[in-house]
DSSP file (Angstrom, degrees, kcal/mol; ACC not computed):
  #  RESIDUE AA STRUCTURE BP1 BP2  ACC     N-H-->O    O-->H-N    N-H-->O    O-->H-N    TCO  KAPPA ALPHA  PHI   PSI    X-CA   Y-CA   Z-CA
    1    1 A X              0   0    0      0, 0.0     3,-0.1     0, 0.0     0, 0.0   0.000 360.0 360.0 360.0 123.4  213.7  -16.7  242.5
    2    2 A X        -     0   0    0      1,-0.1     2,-0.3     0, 0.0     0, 0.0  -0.013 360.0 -81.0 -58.9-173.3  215.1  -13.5  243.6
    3    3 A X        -     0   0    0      1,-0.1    -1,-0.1     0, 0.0     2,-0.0  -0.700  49.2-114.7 -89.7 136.1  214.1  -11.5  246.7
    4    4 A X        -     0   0    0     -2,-0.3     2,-0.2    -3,-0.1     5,-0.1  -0.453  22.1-132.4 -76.3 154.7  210.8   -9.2  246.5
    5    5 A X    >>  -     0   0    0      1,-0.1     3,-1.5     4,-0.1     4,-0.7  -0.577  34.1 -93.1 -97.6 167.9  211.1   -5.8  246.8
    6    6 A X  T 34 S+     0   0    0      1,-0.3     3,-0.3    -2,-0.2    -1,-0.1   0.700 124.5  59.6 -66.9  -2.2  208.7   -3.9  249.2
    7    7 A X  T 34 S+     0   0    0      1,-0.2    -1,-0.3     3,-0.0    -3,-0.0   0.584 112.0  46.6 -74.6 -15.6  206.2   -3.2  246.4
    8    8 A X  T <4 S+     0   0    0     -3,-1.5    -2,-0.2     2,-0.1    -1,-0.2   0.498  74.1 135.6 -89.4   4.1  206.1   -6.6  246.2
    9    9 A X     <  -     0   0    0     -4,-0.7     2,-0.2    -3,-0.3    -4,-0.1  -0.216  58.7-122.5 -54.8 133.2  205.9   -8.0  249.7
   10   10 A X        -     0   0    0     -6,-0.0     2,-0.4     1,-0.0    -1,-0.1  -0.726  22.7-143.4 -97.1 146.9  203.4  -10.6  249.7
   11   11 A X        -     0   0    0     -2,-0.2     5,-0.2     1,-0.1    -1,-0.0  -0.887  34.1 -90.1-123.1 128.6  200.3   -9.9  252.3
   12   12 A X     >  -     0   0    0     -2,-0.4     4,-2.3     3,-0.1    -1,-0.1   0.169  33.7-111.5 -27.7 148.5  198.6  -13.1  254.3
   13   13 A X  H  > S+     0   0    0      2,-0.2     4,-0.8     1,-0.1    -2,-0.1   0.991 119.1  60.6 -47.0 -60.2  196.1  -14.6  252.7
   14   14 A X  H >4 S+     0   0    0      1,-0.2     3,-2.1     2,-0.2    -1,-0.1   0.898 101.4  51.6 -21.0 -79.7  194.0  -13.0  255.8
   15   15 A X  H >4 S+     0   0    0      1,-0.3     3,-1.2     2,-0.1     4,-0.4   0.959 104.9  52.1 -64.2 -38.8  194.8   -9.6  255.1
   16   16 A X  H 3< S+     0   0    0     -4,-2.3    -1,-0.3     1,-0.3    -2,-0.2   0.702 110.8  45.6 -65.8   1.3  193.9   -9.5  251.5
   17   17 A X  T << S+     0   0    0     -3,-2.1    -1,-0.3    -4,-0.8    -2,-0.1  -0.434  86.7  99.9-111.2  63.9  190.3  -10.9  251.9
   18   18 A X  S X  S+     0   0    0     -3,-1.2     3,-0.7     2,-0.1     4,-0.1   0.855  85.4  53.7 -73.3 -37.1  189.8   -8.2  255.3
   19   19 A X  T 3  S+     0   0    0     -4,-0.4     3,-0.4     1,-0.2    -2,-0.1   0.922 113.5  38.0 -50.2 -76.7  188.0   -6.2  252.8
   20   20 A X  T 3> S+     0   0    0      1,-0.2     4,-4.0    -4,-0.2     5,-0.4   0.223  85.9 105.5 -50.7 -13.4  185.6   -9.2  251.9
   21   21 A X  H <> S+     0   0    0     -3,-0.7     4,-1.4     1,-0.2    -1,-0.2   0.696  71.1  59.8 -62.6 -10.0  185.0  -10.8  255.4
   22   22 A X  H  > S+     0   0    0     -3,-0.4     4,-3.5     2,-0.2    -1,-0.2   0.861 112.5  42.1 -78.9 -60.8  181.7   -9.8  256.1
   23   23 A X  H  > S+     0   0    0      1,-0.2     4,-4.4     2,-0.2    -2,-0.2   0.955 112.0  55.1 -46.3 -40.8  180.7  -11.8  252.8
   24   24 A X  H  X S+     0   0    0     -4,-4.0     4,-1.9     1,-0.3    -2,-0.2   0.946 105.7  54.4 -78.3 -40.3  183.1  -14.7  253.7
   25   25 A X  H >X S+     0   0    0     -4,-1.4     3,-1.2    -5,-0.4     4,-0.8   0.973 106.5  49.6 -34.7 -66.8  181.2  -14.9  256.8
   26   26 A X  H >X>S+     0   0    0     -4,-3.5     4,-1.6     1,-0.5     3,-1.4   0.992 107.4  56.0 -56.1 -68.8  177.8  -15.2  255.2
   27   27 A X  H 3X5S+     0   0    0     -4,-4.4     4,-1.5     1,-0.2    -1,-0.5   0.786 108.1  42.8 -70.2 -15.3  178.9  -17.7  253.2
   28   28 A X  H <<5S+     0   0    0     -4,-1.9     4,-0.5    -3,-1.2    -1,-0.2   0.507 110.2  59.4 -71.1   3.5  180.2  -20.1  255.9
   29   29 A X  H <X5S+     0   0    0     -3,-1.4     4,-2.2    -4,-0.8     5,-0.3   0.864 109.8  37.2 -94.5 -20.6  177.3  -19.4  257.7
   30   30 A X  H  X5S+     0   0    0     -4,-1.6     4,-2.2    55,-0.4     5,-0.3   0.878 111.2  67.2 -60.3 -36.8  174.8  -20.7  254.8
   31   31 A X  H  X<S+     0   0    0     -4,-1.5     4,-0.8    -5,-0.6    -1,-0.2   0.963 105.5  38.8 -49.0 -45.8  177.6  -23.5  254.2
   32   32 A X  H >> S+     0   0    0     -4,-0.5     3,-2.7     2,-0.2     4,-1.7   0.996 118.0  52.4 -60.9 -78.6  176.7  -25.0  257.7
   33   33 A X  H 3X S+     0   0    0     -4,-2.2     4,-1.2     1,-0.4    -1,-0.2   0.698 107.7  50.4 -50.0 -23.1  172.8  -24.3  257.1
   34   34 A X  H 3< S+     0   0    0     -4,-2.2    -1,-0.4    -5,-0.3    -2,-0.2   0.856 113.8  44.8 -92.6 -21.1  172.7  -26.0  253.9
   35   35 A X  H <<>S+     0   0    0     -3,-2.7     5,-2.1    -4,-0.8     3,-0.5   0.811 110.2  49.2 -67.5 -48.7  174.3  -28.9  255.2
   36   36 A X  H ><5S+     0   0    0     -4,-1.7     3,-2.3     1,-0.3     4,-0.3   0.996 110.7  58.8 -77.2 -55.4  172.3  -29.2  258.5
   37   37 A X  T 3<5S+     0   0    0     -4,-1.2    -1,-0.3     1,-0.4    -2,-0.2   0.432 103.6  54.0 -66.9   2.4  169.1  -28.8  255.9
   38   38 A X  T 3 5S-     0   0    0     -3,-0.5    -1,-0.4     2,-0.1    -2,-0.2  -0.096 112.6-120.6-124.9  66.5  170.2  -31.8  254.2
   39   39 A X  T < 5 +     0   0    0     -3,-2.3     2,-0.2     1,-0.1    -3,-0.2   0.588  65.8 133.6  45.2  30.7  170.4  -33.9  257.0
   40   40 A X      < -     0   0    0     -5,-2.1     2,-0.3    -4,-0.3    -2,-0.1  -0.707  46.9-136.0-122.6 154.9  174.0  -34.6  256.7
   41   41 A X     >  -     0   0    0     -2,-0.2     4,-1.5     1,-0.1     5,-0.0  -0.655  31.2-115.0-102.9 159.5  177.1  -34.7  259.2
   42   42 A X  H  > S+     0   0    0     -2,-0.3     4,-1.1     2,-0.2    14,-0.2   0.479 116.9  58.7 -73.5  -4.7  180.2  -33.3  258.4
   43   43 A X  H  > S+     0   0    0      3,-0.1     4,-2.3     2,-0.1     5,-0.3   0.889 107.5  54.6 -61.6 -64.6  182.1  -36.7  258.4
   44   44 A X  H  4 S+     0   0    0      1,-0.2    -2,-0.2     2,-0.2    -1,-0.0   0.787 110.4  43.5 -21.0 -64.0  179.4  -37.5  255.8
   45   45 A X  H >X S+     0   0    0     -4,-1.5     4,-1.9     2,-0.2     3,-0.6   0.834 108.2  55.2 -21.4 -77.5  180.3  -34.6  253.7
   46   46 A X  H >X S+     0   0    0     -4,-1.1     3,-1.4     1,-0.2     2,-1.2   0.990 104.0  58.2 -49.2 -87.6  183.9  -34.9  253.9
   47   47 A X  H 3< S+     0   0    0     -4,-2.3    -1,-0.2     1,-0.2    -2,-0.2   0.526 103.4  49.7 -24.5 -11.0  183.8  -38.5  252.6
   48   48 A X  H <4 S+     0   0    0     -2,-1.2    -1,-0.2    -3,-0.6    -2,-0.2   0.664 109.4  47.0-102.9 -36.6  182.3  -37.8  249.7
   49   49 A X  H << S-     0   0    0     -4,-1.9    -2,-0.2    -3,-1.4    -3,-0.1   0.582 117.5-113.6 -87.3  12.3  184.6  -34.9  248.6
   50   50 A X  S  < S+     0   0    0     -4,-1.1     2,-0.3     1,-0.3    -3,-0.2   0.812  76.9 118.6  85.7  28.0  187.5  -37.5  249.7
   51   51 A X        -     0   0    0     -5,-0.3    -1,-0.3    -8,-0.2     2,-0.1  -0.644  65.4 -90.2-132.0 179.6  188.8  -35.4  252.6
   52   52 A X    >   -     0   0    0     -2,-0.3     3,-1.4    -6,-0.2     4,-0.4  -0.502  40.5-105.7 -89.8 145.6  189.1  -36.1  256.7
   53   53 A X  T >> S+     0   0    0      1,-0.2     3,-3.0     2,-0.2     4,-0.5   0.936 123.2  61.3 -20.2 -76.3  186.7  -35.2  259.0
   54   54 A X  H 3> S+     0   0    0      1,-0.3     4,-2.5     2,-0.2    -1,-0.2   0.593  91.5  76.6 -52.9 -16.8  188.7  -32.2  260.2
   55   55 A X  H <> S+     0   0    0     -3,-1.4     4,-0.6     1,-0.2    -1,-0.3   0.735 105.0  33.1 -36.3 -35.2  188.4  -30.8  256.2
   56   56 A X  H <> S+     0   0    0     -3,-3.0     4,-2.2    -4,-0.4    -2,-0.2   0.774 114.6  51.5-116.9 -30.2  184.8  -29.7  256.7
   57   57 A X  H >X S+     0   0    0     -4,-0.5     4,-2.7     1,-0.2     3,-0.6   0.991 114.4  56.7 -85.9 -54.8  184.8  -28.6  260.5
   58   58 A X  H 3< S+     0   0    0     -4,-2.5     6,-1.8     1,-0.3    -1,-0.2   0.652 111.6  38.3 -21.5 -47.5  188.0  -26.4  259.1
   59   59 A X  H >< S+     0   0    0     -4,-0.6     3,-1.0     4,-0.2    -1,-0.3   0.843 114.4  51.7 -86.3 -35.2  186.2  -24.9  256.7
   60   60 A X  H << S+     0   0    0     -4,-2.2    -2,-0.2    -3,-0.6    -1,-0.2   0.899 110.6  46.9 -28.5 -55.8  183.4  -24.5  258.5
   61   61 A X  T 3< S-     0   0    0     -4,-2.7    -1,-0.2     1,-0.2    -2,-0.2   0.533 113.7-108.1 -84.7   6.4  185.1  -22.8  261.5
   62   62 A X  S <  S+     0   0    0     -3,-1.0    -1,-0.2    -5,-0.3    -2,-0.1   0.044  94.9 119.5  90.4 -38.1  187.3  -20.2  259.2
   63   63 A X  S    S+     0   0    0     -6,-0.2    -4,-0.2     2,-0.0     2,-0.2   0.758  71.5  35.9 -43.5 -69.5  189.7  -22.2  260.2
   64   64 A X  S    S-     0   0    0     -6,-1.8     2,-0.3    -7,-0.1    -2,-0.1  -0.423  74.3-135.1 -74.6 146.8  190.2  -23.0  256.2
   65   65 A X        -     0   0    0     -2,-0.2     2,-0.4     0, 0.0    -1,-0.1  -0.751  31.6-142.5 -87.7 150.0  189.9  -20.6  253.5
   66   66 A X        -     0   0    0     -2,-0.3     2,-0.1    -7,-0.1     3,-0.1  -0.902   6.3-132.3 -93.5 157.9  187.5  -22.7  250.4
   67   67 A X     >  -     0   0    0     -2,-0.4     4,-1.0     1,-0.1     5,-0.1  -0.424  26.3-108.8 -82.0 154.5  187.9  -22.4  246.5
   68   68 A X  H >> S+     0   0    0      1,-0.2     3,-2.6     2,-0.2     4,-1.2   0.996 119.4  58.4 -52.0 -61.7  185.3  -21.9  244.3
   69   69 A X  H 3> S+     0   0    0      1,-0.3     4,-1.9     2,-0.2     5,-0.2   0.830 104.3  50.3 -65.5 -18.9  185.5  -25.0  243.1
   70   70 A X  H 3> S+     0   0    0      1,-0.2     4,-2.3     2,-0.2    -1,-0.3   0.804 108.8  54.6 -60.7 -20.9  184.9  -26.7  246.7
   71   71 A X  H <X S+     0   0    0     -3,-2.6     4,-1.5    -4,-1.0    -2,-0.2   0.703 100.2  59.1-102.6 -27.0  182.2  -24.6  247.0
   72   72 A X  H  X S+     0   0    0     -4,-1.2     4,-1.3     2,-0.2    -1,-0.2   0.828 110.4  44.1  -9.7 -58.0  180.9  -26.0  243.7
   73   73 A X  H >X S+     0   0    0     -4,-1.9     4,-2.7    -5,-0.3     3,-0.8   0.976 108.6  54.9 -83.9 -35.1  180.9  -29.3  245.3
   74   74 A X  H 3X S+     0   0    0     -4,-2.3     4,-3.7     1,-0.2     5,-0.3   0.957 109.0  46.3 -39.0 -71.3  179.4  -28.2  248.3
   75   75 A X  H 3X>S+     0   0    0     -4,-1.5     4,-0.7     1,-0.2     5,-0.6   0.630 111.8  60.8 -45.6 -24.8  176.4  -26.6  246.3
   76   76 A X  H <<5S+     0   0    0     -4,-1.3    -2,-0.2    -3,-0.8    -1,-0.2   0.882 110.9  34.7 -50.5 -74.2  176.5  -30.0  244.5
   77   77 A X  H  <5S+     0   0    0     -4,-2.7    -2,-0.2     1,-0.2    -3,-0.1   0.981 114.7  52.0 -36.7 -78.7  175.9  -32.0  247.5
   78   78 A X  H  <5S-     0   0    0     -4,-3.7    -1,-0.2    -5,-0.3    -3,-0.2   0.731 105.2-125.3 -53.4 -29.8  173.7  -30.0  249.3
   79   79 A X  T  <5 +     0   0    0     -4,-0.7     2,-0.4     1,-0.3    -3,-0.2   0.559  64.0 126.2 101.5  23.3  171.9  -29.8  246.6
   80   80 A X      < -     0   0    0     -5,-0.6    -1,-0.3    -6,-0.2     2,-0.1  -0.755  60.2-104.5-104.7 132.9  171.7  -25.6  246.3
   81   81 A X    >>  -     0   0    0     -2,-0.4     3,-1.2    -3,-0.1     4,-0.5  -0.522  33.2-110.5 -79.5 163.1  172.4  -23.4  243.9
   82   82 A X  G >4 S+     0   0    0      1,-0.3     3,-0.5     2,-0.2     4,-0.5   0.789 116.3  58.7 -79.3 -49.2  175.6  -21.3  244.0
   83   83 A X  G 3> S+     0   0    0      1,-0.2     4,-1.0     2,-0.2     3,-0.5   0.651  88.3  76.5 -59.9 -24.4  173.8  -18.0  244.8
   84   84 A X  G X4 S+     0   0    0     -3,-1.2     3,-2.6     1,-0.2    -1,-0.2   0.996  89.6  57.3 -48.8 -61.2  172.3  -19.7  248.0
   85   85 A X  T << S+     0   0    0     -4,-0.5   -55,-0.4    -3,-0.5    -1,-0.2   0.728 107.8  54.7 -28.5 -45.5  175.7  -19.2  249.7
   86   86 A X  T 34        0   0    0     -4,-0.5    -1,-0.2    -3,-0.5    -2,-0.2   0.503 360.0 360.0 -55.8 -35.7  175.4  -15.4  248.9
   87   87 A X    <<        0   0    0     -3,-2.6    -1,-0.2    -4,-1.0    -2,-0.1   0.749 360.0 360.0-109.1 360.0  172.5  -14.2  250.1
């Protein structure tokens, strides 16, 4: 693969969702609140989508970016519809 040219420079994940953080906020604070309203730990969690403890407090804290489709299984779990996250 050749070298990018500066219209190509690739920008942190971080700076291309700056625009979008507000949202991404919202949704990790309903992730946490759908969780705690179904009685569940984040060990719990993790173990069911096949990942480590530190998977869930990650995503939790920002720490990790999620996919849609984790956030699928999340809404899965919890038992929530996908729009919950949102509002």
């Amino acid at each position: 693969m050749g070298k990018l040219r500066n219209s190509e420079t690739r920008k942190s994940r971080k700076a291309r969702t700056t625009p979008f953080q507000a949202t991404y906020d919202t949704i990790l604070t309903r992730l946490i609140e759908a969780r705690e309203e179904a009685g569940l730990n984040q060990r719990d969690v993790s173990a069911r989508m096949g990942h480590s403890h530190s998977f869930l407090s990650k995503c939790e804290t920002g720490d990790r970016r999620i996919d849609v489709m984790e956030l699928l299984q999340f809404a899965e779990i919890y038992g929530k519809p996908l729009q919950f996250f949102f509002d």
